[in-house]
C-alpha positions as YAML, in Angstrom:
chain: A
units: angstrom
residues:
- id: 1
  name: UNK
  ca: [0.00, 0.00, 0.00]
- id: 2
  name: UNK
  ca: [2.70, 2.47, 0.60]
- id: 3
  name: UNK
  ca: [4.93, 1.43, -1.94]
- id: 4
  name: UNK
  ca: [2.07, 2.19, -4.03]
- id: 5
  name: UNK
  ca: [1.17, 5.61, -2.89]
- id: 6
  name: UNK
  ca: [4.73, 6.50, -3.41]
- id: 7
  name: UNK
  ca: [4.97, 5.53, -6.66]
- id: 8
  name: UNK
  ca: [1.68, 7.17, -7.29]
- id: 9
  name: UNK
  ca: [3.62, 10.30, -5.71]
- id: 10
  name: UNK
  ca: [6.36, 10.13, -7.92]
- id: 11
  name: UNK
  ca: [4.65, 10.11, -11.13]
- id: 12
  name: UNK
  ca: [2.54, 13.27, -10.31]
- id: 13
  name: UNK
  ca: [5.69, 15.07, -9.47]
- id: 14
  name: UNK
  ca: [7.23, 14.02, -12.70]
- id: 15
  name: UNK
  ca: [4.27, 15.02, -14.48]
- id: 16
  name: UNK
  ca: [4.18, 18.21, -12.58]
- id: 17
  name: UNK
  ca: [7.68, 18.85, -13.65]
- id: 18
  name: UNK
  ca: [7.44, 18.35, -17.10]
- id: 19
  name: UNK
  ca: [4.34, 20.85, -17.14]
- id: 20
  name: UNK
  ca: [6.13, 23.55, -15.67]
- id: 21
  name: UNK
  ca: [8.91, 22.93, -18.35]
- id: 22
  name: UNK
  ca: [6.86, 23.34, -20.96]
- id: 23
  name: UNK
  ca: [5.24, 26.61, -19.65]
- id: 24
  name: UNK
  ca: [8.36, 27.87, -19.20]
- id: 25
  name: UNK
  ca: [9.78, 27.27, -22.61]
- id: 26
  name: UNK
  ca: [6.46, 28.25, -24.18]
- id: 27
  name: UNK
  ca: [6.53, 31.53, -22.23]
- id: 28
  name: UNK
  ca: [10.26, 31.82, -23.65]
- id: 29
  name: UNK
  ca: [9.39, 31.19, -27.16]
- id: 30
  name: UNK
  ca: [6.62, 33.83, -26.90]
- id: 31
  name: UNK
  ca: [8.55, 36.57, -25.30]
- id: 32
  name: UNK
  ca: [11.42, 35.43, -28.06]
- id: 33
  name: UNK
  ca: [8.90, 35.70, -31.19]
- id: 34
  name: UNK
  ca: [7.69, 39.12, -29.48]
- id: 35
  name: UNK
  ca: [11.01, 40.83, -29.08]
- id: 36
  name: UNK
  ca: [12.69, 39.25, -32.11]
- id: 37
  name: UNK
  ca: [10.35, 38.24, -35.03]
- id: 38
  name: UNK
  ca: [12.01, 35.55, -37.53]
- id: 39
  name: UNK
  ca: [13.15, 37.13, -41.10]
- id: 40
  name: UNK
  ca: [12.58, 33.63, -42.27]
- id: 41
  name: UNK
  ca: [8.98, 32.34, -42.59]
- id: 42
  name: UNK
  ca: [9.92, 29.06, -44.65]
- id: 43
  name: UNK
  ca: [9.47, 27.00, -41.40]
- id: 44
  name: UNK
  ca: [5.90, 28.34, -41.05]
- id: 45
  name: UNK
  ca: [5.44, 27.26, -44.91]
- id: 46
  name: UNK
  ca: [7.18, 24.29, -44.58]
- id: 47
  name: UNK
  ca: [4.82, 23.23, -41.17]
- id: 48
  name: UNK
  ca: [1.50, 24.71, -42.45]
- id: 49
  name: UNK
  ca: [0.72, 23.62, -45.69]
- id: 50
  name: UNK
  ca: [-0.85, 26.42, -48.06]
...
């Protein structure tokens, strides 16, 4: 029972982790786009098709 509540414990920190990660790197992308927009739109072209 306790092995299994730590386990359970363990997997919501992980997951807890990885969602502040990707806040964090989405706010950093955002505030990276705002301040310095990309000359280069070929990856939008390439990833969204016309």
């Amino acid at each position: 029972m306790q092995q299994q509540q730590m386990q359970y414990a363990f997997s919501s920190r992980v997951i807890d982790y990885v969602w502040f990660y990707a806040l964090v790197l989405s706010e950093l992308t955002a505030r990276y786009y705002a301040y310095c927009p990309p000359h280069d739109y070929r990856l939008y072209a390439r990833l969204r098709p016309p």
